[in-house]
C-alpha positions, 0 to 999 in steps of 0.5 A: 559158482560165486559171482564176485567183485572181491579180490581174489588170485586164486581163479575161481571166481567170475569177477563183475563189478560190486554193486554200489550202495546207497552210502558210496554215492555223491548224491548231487552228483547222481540226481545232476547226471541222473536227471540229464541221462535220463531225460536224453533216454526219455526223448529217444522213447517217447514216440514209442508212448505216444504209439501205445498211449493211442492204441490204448485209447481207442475204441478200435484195434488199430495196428502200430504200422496204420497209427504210425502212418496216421500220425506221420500223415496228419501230424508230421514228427511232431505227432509223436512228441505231443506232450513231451515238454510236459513229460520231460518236466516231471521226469526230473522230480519223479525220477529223483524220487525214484532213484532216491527211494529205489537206492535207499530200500534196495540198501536197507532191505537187503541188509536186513534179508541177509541177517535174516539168513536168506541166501544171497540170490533171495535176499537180492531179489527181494530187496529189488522187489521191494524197492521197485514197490516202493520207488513207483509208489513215491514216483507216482505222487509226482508222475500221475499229474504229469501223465494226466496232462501229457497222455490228454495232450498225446492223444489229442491230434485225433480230434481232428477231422482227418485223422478221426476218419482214420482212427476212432478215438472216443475222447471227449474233453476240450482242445489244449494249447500246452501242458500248462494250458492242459493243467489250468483247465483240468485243474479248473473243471475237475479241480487237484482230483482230476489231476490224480484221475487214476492215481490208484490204479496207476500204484496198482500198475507201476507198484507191481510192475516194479517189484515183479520187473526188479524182481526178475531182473536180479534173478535173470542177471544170476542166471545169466552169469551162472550160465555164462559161469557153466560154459565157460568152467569145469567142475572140480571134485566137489562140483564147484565151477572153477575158471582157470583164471578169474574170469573178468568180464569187459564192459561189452559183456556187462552191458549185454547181460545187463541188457539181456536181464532188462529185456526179459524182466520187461517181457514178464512185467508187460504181461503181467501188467498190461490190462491194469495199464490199458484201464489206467491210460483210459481213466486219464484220457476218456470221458463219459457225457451224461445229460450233456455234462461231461463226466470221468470214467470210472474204473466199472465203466472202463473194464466195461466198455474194454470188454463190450469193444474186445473181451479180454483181448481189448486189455491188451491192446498196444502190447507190442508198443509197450512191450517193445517200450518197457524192454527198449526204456528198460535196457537202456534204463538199467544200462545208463543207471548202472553207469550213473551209478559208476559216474557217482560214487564218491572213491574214485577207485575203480570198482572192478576186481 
């Protein structure tokens, strides 16, 4: 069966809209909306970090429904948005770094594995790995500070004498007034380094998580059209599938695909990645004291303290938050960046057949 955006009358093809390259953009246009879409998705999901970043955080495991009700408690809504200033100002550069390396490696990459002669399902698949490896990578350089701050400020309401009846949370740092307070004094005790704590193990969470979530996404989206493709035709003698006339999906169709693609990408990504973030948000937030000296973590000592509070099980603790965050962010991500996208290109020809 062919999934095609190309002009064709003679009904045998499912028409979705082209993929858009890297080249048919305006590129002020799409780092402007970009930046302003994104930031909107962002603030809808951040109580949903906030949840998972805790969970990962502490020393016990605390179900969503007892930390939610925690927070709401002690913190009001303004628990769930702690550090969220500071994460909407690095989401600006790191998700322009991400778009632009992403739209860029997906482009050339893809060129080069067609000419290769892979077919166009393999070619797509890794041209989307290999940009979603090199997107995180560049995204990290701007991110990881940001996460440092953000995730010290999320999880410092549980400092305070009512919640730490509630939730044991072994953080050991001093209190924070903001983001740029938090900066100053990381910066201060542990110098640019302790703003980077857990840069290698984040490229080695996200760098992954992006190929393997790129990756799956475009195979999950071929499969769905193709079976979409399956029901709805017949097959002629040759075995191809014919529509009796060119079936041309609407834009509720294209989301929910899109959307179905995203959720199960995030599913297999999740899984696959979960332990590597739980060690990294630990790196950033928690502290060790050594004759009286307040001292990082390092990556022995966290998988250590993982297993002695939980085993295994411990990794993966704050699963359903972010499984629920990766597939509800990734959703909305692939939708809003697939419509960026549409909103930016430079014709303004539609790009439907």
């Amino acid at each position: 069966m062919s999934l095609s955006a190309a002009e064709d009358d003679s009904g045998s093809e499912i028409h979705i809209p082209a993929d858009i390259d890297w080249h048919m953009l305006d590129k002020s246009k799409f780092f402007f909306l970009g930046a302003a879409l994104f930031s909107g998705v962002s603030a809808a999901l951040y109580p949903v970090v906030v949840l998972k970043t805790r969970q990962q955080a502490s020393s016990t495991q605390v179900s969503c429904f007892k930390m939610s009700f925690s927070i709401m408690r002690y913190e009001g809504l303004r628990g769930f948005y702690r550090g969220f200033g500071t994460s909407l100002m690095g989401t600006i550069p790191a998700r322009a770094l991400y778009m632009g390396a992403l739209e860029v490696t997906k482009s050339s990459v893809g060129t080069a594995t067609v000419s290769l002669g892979f077919s166009d399902t393999t070619a797509t698949a890794l041209a989307n790995a290999a940009a979603g490896l090199s997107s995180a990578m560049a995204a990290q350089l701007v991110w990881t500070p940001i996460d440092v701050v953000s995730q010290r400020l999320m999880v410092q309401g549980y400092n305070d004498s009512n919640s730490s009846k509630n939730v044991n949370l072994n953080v050991n740092f001093c209190r924070y007034r903001n983001g740029l307070d938090a900066f100053r004094k990381i910066l201060y005790a542990d110098g640019p380094k302790g703003l980077y704590r857990g840069f290698g193990i984040s490229i080695l969470t996200y760098a992954p998580s992006n190929a393997v979530w790129w990756a799956s996404y475009s195979v999950a989206h071929k499969l769905i059209w193709s079976g979409i493709g399956c029901s709805m035709g017949k097959k002629d003698e040759s075995g191809s599938i014919v529509m009796g006339s060119g079936f041309r999906p609407d834009s509720k169709a294209l989301v929910a695909v899109q959307g179905l693609s995203a959720a199960m990408a995030s599913g297999i990504s999740a899984l696959i990645t979960m332990p590597l973030d739980t060690i990294k948000t630990r790196l950033q937030v928690l502290d060790r004291e050594e004759n009286g000296v307040r001292k990082p973590l390092n990556i022995l000592q966290t998988v250590r303290n993982l297993v002695q509070e939980g085993g295994l099980a411990a990794c993966y603790r704050g699963l359903g938050p972010r499984w629920a965050s990766m597939a509800l962010s990734a959703t909305t991500m692939i939708t809003t960046y697939e419509f960026l996208k549409r909103l930016s290109t430079k014709s303004q020809e539609p790009l439907t057949s």
